[in-house]
N, C-alpha and C positions, 0 to 999 in steps of 0.2 A: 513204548515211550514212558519216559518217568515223568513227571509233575515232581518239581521244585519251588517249595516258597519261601523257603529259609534261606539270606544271604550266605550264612559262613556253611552251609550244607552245599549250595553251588561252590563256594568256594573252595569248600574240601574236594567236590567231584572234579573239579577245572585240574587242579593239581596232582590228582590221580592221572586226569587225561593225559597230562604233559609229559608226568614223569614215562608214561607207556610210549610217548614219542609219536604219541597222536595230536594230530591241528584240528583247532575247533574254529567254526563257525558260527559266527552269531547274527540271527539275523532279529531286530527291534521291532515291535508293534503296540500296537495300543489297543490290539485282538480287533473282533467281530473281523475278522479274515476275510479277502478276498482275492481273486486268480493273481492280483497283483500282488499279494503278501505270498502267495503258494510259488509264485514265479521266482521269487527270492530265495525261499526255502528250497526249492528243487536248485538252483544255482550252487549254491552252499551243500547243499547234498553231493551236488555233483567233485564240487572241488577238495570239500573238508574231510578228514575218517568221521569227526562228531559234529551234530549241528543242535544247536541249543537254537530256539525260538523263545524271546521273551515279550512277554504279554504283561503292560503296564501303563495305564490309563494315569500318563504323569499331572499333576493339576498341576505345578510349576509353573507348567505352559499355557494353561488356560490363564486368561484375563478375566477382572470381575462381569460378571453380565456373560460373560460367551457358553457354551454347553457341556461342562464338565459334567454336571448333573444326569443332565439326557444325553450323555455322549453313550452310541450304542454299543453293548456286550452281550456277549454270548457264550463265556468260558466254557460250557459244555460244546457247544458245537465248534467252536474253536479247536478244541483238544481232540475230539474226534477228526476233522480234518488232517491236521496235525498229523495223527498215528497212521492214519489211511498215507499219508506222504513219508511216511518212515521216519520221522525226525527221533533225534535220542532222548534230549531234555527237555522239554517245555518250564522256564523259569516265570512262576505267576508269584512275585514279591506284591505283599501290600502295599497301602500308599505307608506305614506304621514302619513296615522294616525296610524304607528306603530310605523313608523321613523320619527316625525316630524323636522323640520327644529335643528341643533343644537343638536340633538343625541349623544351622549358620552360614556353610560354607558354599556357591554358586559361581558355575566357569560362564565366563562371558568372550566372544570373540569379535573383539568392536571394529567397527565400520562396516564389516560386511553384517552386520545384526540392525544397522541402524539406516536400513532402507528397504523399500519394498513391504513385504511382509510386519519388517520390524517397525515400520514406522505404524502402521495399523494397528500391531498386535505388541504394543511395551512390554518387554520381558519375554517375550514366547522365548527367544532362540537361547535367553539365557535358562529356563529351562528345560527347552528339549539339552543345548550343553551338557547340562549338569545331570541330568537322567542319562544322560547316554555314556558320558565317561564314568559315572558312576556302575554302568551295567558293564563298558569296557575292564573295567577294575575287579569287579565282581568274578564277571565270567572266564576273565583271560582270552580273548579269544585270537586267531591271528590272522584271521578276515572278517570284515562286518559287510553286510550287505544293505545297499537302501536305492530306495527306486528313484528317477529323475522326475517323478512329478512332486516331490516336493525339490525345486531345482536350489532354492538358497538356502534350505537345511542343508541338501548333500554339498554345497560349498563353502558353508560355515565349520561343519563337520571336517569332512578334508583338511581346512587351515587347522582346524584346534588339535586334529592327530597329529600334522608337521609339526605347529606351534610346539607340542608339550612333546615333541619327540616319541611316540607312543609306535611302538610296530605292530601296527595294525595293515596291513592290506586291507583298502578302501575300494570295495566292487559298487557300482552304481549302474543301475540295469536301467534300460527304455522302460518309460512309459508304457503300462498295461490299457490296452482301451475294448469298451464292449462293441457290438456290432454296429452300434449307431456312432460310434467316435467316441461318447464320455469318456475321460478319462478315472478309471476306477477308483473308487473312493467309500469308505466308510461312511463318512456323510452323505452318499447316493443315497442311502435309507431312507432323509428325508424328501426324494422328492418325488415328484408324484404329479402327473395328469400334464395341465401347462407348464408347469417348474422343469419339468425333466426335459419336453420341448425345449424352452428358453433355454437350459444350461449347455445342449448341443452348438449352441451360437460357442462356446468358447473355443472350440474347436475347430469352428468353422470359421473363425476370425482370422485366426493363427494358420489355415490355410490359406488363407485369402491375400496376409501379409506374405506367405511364401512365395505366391502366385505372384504378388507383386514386383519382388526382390527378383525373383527368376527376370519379370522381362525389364530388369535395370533401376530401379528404384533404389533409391540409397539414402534417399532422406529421413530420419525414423520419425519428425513429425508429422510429415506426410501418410506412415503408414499408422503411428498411436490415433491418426485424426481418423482414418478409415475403418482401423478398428471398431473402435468407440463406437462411430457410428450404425455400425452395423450390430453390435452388440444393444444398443441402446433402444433398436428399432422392435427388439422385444417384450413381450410382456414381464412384469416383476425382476426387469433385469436392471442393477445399480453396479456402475465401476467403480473397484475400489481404486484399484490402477491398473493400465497397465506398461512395461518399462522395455528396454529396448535395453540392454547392459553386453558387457564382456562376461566370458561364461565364466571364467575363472573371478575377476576381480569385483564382478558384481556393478561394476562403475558404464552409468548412462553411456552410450556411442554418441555422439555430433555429427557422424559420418558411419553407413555399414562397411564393412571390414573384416574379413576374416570369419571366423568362426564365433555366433552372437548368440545370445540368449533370447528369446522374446518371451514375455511371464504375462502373466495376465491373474489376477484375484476379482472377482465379480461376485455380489449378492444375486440370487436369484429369489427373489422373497427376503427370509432371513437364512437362509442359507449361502453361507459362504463358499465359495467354491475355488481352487485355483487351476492352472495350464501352463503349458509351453510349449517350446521348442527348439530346439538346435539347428543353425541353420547354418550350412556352410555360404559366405557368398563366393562368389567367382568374381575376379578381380577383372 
């Protein structure tokens, strides 16, 4: 595996790949890797001739006060991962040659940014945008890979590849979870003892709303109420929300219907944590 951190040096390689009539894979991280980021990369493995893994801790997307700072890395054990999975490139750009001096330009994909997540987190989704079509640009690639727990990034994303006409093949894999149910997450790092307890409830919420929808339920403020309260009955647990939407357009249900999103974002302490789920109903 090579290690890339100069943009026009990916760049050069992407255009080598192409010209050979080889498809590249690209799958995005913000490293300290886990079976969910390995489950992407072996996807991409499986589908692409070359898979580029890029590893970029965007601060675009952090808000002031949130964890850019302590946000966790581990570029050496990252990259040994990595090569044990066979990956070709690992692209590790600075924050310096992504942003160089004098920076200006940011994609934003409105209305689906301005809910949920986005209403918590001002600016997140214009900066994940704008790191990612920036890496699309970069790398070339002609699949990208991203997991469904983060569910309104991979539908933001989606729109702005339609949106800007970009051919990109958009794969978005299930949710990775441990044996206890969490759903895998870099921020896992932080918790510990009662926190790691307490953040199993999000899981357990979202099956409990399924469980409910199975025997006929169709009301979502019936099920946000039960939610809630079941999440709440934890210790150090605070809702930030959680939404009941269309998977695609992101917009609240009045009535369940088809194929829904259920999201849920919860502090556990001060750790932020989010979840879903995809639920087909039966009409």
């Amino acid at each position: 595996m090579k290690i890339v951190e100069k943009t026009q040096k990916m760049k050069t390689l992407s255009a080598k790949i192409e010209s050979m009539g080889q498809s590249i894979g690209l799958v995005p991280t913000m490293g300290f890797l886990h079976e969910g980021h390995l489950t992407l990369v072996r996807a991409s493995l499986k589908k692409a001739d070359v898979t580029v893994v890029s590893i970029f801790v965007n601060p675009t997307q952090f808000e002031p006060g949130e964890d850019l700072k302590d946000y966790p890395r581990d570029l050496v054990q990252d990259s040994s991962k990595l090569e044990r999975e066979g990956v070709d490139y690992l692209f590790a750009p600075s924050v310096r040659e992504m942003y160089p001096e004098g920076y200006k330009t940011y994609v934003e994909v409105h209305e689906l940014q301005e809910r949920m997540c986005g209403l918590s987190r001002p600016g997140h989704f214009r900066g994940v945008c704008t790191a990612v079509l920036k890496l699309f640009n970069i790398v070339q690639p002609d699949m990208a890979f991203f997991g469904q727990k983060d569910a309104q990034q991979a539908a933001i994303l989606k729109r702005m590849v339609k949106d800007l006409n970009l051919d990109i093949e958009m794969n978005i894999l299930p949710i990775v979870r441990s044996a206890d149910g969490l759903a895998l997450s870099s921020r896992n790092a932080y918790l510990e003892g009662e926190s790691r307890t307490s953040a199993l409830f999000l899981f357990e919420s979202l099956k409990m709303a399924a469980l409910e929808i199975d025997k006929g339920e169709r009301e979502p403020s019936v099920l946000i109420k039960k939610m809630k309260e079941l999440i709440l009955s934890k210790p150090q647990a605070r809702v930030d929300y959680i939404e009941i939407v269309d998977r695609e357009s992101l917009v609240s249900l009045k009535r369940l219907t088809g194929h829904i999103l259920i999201t849920v974002a919860v502090y556990i302490g001060k750790v932020r944590l989010i979840d879903n789920a995809i639920i087909k109903v039966k009409e």
